[in-house]
N, C-alpha and C positions, 0 to 999 in steps of 0.2 A: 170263672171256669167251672165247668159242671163237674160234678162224678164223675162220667163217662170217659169226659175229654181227659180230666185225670188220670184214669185209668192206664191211657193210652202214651202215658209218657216215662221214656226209659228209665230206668234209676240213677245212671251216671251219665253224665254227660259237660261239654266244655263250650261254653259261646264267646266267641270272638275274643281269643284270648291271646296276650301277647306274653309271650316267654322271652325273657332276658334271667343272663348270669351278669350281676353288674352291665356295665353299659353295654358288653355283647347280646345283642338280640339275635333269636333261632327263630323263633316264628310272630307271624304277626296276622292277627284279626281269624285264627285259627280254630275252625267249630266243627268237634265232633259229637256223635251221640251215639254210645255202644249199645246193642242192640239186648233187651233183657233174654237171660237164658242164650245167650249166645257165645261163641269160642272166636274171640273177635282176636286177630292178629295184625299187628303194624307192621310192616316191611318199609325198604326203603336202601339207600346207600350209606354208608358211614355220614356222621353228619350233617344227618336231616331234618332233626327234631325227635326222633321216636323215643328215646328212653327220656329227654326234657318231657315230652308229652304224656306220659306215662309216670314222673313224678308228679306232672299238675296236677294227674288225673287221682294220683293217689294220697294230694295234699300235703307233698314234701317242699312243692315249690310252688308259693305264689304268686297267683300272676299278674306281669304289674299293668293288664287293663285287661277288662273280661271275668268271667268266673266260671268257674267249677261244679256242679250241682248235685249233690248226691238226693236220693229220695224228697228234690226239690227244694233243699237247703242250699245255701252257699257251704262250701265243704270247710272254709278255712273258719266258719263260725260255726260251725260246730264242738264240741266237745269231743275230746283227740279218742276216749275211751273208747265214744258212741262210735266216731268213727272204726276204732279198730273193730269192734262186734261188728261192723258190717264189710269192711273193705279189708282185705288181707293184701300184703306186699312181700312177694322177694326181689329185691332188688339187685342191681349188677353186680357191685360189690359189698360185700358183709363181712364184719369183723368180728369174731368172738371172742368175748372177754377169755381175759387168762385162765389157764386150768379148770375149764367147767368143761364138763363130759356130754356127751353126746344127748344123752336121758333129758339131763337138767335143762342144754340150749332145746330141745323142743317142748321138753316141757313150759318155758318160754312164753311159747303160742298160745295159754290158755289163759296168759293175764289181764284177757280184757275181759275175761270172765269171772274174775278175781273180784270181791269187795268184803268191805268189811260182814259183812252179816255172810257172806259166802265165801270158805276158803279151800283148799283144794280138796276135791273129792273123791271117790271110786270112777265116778265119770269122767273125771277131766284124765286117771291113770287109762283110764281105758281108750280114750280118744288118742294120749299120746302115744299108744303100745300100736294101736292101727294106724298111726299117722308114720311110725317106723317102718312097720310092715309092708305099706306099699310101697313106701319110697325103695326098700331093698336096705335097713338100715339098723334093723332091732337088733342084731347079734352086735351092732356097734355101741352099745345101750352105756357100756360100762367105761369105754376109751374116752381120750381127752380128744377136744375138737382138732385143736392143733396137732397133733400125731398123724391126721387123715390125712390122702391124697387131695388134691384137687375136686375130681369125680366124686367122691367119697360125701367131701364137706358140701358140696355143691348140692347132693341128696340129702343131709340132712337140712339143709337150709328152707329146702322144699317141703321136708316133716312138720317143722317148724311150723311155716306158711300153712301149711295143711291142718294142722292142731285149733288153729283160730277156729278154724269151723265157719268160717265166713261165707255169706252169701254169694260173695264178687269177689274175686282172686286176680292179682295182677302180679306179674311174672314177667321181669326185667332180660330176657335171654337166659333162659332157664338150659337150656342147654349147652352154657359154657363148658368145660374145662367137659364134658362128657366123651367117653366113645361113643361108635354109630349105635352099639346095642343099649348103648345107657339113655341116650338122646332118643330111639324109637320107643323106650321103656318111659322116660319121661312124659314123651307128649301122648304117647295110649296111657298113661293115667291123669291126661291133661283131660283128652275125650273121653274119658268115664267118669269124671267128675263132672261135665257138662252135661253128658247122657245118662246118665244113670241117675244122679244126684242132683240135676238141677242147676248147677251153680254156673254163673254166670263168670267168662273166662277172655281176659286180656291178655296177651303178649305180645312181647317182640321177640322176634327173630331172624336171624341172618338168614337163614335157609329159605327160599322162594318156595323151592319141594315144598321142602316141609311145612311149611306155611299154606300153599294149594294142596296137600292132601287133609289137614287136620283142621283145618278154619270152616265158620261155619261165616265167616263175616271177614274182609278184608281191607284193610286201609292200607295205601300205597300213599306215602310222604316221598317229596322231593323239596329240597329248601326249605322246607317249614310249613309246605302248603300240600292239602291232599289233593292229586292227580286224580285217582280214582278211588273208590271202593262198593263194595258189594259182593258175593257170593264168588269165591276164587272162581268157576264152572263161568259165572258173567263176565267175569272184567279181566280173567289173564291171558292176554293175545303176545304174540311179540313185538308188536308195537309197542304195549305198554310198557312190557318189558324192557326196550330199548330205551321208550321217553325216560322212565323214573331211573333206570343203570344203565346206562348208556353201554346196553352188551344187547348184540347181532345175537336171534336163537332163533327155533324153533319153538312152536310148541304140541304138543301132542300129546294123547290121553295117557294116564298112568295105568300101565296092564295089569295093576294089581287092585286100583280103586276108582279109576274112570278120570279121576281128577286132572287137572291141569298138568303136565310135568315140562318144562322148559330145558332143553338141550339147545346149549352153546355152542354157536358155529365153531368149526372148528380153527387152529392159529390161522391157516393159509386161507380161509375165506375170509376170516376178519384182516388181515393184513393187505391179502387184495384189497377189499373194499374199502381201506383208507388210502390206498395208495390209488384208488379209481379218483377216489373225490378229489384229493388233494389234484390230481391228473383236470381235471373239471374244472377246481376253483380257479387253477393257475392258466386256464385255457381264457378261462371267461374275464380273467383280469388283464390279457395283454389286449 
């Protein structure tokens, strides 16, 4: 392979990979490729593969056929350090050890920067004082984690994640436990880290919206397999919407950013229209 052709190939990506927990398998012969400098989002139903996919992706689970590829490595032969300097994770759930405060679990983030001939410095204080700051989190510098709310802990985790200073950042439903104003604060610091800074941005999330207005790249999982993906603007019609969530909508531009925004038929047109079919199925079977 040339230069060139190297060039042109993304840094993370998954070919034909099968994910199993013990003998339950989620997906099978399953190949994505996140696009570099891109805000790529997995949607999908409960139960699809997305956060399994999203640990492959971040070499917490290996897969038992297929592989992983970071900057053209197998990821699971790599060295976990190397890997942390490039690939950052928060994942769905996280637990913080006993009585460490708020400072100390993001300062955390900076231990893949950590070596013997390099120990913490003025920079790493500085990176963790602005990794607080944006999350909305520095005045909680001095509290134990455990004390916080849900919302709370759920932005420092994000600090955390953020302190790595990683080139590729992957984000397990980062908007859990949030309210709407915590949740639109999160993902506009999701896009200014992908706009501003470069960095190259996975998640999952529940939210369609919010996934069609902040994705710059979108993967739709059903079963383990992806339906579509490409530019929410390309791919979110209500068909697709239907195929991958089996939910009746609309779709129509969003008045505030042009994007995709899916509005759910309402109860009495979705109840008709199962009670039409079932009306249908049972006609055509006598």
């Amino acid at each position: 392979m040339s230069k060139n052709q190297r060039s042109t190939v993304n840094r993370l990506s998954a070919e034909n990979v099968t994910l199993a927990y013990d003998q339950r398998v989620i997906a099978e012969q399953l190949s994505v490729e996140i696009p570099d400098n891109s805000f790529t989002v997995i949607v999908g139903p409960n139960a699809c593969g997305k956060s399994t996919l999203l640990r492959a992706l971040s070499r917490m689970l290996k897969p038992s056929e297929g592989r992983v590829l970071l900057d053209g490595q197998v990821i699971q032969s790599m060295p976990a350090k190397k890997v942390a300097r490039t690939l950052g994770l928060l994942p769905q759930s996280s637990i913080a050890p006993d009585g460490i405060t708020v400072g100390d679990l993001v300062g955390r983030g900076r231990y893949p920067h950590q070596g013997i001939l390099r120990q913490w410095s003025t920079d790493d204080e500085r990176v963790v004082q602005e990794s607080m700051r944006q999350t909305g989190v520095a005045e909680l510098a001095e509290r134990y984690v455990d004390e916080l709310s849900g919302g709370q802990r759920q932005r420092v985790w994000i600090a955390m994640a953020l302190a790595q200073q990683t080139p590729l950042l992957l984000l397990d439903e980062p908007t859990t436990y949030l309210d709407i104003q915590h949740q639109i604060d999160v993902l506009d610091l999701c896009a200014e880290l992908h706009e501003e800074q470069g960095r190259t941005l996975v998640a999952v999330l529940h939210d369609l919206n919010h996934a069609a207005r902040y994705a710059t790249h979108l993967i739709a999982l059903r079963e383990g397999s992806v339906i579509a993906e490409g530019a929410p603007k390309d791919i979110v019609t209500a068909e697709l919407v239907e195929e991958v969530f089996g939910l009746r909508c609309q779709v129509i531009d969003d008045p505030e950013t042009g994007t995709p925004l899916v509005v759910p038929a309402a109860r009495r047109a979705r109840a008709g229209a199962v009670a039409g079919a079932e009306k249908v199925a049972a006609t055509e079977a006598s």
